[in-house]
N, C-alpha and C positions, 0 to 999 in steps of 0.2 A: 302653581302647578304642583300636584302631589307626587310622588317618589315613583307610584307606581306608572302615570302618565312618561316620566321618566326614561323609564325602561320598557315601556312598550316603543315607544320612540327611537331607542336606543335597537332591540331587538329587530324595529322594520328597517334596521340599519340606515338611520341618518347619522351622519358626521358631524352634524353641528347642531343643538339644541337651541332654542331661545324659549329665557321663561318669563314671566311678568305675573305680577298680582294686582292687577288696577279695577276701579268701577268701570261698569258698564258705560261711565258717561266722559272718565276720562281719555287724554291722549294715551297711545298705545305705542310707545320708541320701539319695543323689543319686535313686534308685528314687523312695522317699516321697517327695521334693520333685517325681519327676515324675508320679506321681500326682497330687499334689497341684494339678499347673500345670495339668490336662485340664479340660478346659469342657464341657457337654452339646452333644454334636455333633462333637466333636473326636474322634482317634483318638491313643492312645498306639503310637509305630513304632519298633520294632525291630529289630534286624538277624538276632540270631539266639534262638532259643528258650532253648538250655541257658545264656546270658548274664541270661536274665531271671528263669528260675524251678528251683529246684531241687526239685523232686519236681512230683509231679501234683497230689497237695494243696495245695501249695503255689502252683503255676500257676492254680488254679481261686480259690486265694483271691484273688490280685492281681486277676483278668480281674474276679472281683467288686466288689474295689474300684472297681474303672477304672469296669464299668458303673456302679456307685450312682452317678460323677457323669456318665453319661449319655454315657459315651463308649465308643471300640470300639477293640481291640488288632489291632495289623496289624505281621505276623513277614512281613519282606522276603528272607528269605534262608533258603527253608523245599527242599532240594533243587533249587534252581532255582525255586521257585514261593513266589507270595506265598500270602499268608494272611489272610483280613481274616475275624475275627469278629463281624463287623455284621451277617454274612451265613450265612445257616442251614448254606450247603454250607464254609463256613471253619469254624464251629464244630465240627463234624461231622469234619472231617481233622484238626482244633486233639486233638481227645478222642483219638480213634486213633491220632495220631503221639504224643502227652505218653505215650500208655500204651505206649507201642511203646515210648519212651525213656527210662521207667521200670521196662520189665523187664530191659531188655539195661545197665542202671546195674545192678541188683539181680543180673543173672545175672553180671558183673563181678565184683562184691564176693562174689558166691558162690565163683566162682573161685578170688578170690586167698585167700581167708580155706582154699579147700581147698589150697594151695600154702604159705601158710604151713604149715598140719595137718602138711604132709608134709615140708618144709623142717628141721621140728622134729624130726620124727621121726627122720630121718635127720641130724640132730646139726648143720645148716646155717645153721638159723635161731636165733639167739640173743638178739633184739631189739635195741633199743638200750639202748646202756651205761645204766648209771645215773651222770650225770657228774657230780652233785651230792652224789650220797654219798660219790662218791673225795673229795670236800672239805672231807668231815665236822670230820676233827681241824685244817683251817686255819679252819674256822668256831671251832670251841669255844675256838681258839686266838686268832681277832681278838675275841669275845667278851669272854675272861677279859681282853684289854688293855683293853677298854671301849670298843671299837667299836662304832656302831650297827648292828641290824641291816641296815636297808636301804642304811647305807653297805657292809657286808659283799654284799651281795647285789651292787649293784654294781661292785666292787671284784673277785669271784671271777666274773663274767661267769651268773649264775643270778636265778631271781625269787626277789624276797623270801619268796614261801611253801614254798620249800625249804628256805631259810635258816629258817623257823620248824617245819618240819619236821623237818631234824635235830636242832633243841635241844628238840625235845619239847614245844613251846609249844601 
């Protein structure tokens, strides 16, 4: 979360911030902790929507968390306009934008998945190397000196389940 996200935060007057820098695919502690912090009557506020929820299902599930404890999600940074679903006419934009922003992710990945198709076909695309199997005979090699594996793993710069991958483990 950048500085300025910060202080818009700060400014809609919340009392307590939570930040996190994680992938889209990892777990989220600082989220569940601020769920967790909301009171009945409070509002969980955000700055921007695709920071909070990834998919629609996904967004419907938190906003239920948030209510079971009696509180209400407010996206400060929705086109220029807030968004407060305490209120029938926020809910209502909350539904229609999430699905707006979950088909143009989907028409995205339709895209690129048709660009790869083609990439391929025309001999362009070739994925990413396999760099752990060029490494194969220095694995079977630190191995037979009696190296551990996970010392091999990190010594060839790869995860350990590579490393038990190639010896067939």
């Amino acid at each position: 979360m950048c500085q300025d996200q910060i202080e818009r935060l700060k400014s809609a007057g919340c009392e307590k911030v939570f930040t996190e820098k994680v992938s889209s695919v990892d777990t989220r502690p600082k989220l569940e902790m601020a769920i967790e912090f909301v009171r009945d009557g409070d509002a969980l506020v955000i700055t921007k929507l695709d920071r909070f929820a990834r998919s629609v299902v996904n967004l419907w599930e938190l906003i239920q968390q948030v209510e079971k404890k009696g509180a209400g999600l407010i996206i400060l940074d929705f086109g220029g306009n807030t968004i407060d679903t305490r209120t029938a006419a926020g809910r209502a934009m909350l539904n229609m934008f999430g699905t707006m922003a979950q088909f143009e992710r989907e028409v995205m990945l339709e895209r690129q998945r048709v660009g790869i198709a083609r990439a391929k076909a025309e001999g362009k695309y070739k994925g990413r190397k396999p760099t752990a199997r060029n490494q194969a005979a220095e694995v079977r090699k630190l191995v037979a000196a009696g190296v551990t594996k996970v010392e091999i793993a990190r010594r060839l710069g790869m995860h350990r389940a590579s490393v038990y991958r190639i010896l067939g483990d």
